[in-house]
N, C-alpha and C positions, 0 to 999 in steps of 0.2 A: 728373174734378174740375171743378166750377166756377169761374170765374172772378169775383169778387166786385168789386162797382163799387162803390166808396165815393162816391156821390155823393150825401148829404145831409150837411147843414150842421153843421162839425164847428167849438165854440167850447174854446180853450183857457180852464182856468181860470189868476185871475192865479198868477204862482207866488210862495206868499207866503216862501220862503225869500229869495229874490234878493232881494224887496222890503225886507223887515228888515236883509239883510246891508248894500244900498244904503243905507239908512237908519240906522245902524249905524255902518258907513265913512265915510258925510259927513262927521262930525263932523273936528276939527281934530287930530287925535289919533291918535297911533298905536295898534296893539294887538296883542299874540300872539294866535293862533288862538284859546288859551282862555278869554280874554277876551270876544273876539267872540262866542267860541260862545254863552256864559252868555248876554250881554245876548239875543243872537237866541234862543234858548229860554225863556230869562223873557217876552220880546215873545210871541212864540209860545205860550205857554201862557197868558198875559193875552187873549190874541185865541182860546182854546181852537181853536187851528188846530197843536198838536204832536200830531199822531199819528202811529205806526208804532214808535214807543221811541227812546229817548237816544240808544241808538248810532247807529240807521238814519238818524236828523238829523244825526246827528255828521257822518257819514259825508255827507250829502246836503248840508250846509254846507260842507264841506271843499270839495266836490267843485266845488258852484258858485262858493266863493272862489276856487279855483284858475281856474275861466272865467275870470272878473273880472280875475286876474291876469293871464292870456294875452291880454285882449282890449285889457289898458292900460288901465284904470278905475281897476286897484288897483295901487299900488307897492308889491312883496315886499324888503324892506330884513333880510337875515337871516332873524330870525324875526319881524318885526314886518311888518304888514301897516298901510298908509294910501291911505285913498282919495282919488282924483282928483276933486274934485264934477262938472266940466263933463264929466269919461268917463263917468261914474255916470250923469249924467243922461239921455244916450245907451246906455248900456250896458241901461237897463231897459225903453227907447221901443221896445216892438215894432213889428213891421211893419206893425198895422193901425194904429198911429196912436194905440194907448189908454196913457195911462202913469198906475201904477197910483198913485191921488193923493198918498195918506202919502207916498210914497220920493218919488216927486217933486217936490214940493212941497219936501219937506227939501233935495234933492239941486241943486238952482234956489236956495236962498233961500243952503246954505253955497256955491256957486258964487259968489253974487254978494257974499259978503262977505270972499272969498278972491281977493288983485290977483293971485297965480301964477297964479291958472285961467284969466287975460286973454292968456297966453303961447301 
């Protein structure tokens, strides 16, 4: 067997779920899952960027909300889900530094107009 060296330059692309879902959650609002889901699949097929089918997004949102959750961006209150803006805005800041404009931009601008997120 080979041992294969992955040594050319490997770019993620941005992930445009998390982006929508960040952008989504800024707002001041709470929401059930199927809530969110809608708007991020409407965004998502506005941006002709849903492919693999309803459920495999369903499923692929759910999954990243739950990150979100776990990482303290998003507050799970029951069944209602509300986003954090100053966690969001970090929560989307990769490592290299690129944050992808839409969500942050949104995720920056309800930070600053929310005096809890100073906390």
């Amino acid at each position: 067997m080979a041992i294969l060296n992955k040594s050319a330059f490997s770019r993620r692309v941005p992930d445009l779920v998390t982006e929508e879902l960040v952008a989504v959650l800024s707002r001041r609002a709470s929401f059930e899952f199927k809530q969110v889901f809608e708007i991020v699949h409407e965004n998502l097929r506005a941006r002709n960027a849903a492919s693999g089918g309803e459920e495999m997004l369903r499923l692929r949102s759910y999954e990243k909300l739950q990150n979100l959750v776990a990482r303290g961006a998003v507050k799970k209150t029951g069944k209602k889900y509300k986003g954090l803006p100053a966690a969001l805005a970090q929560a989307i800041a990769p490592q290299n530094g690129h944050i992808p404009a839409i969500a942050a931009a949104k995720a920056v601008a309800a930070a600053k107009r929310t005096p809890a997120a100073a906390k």
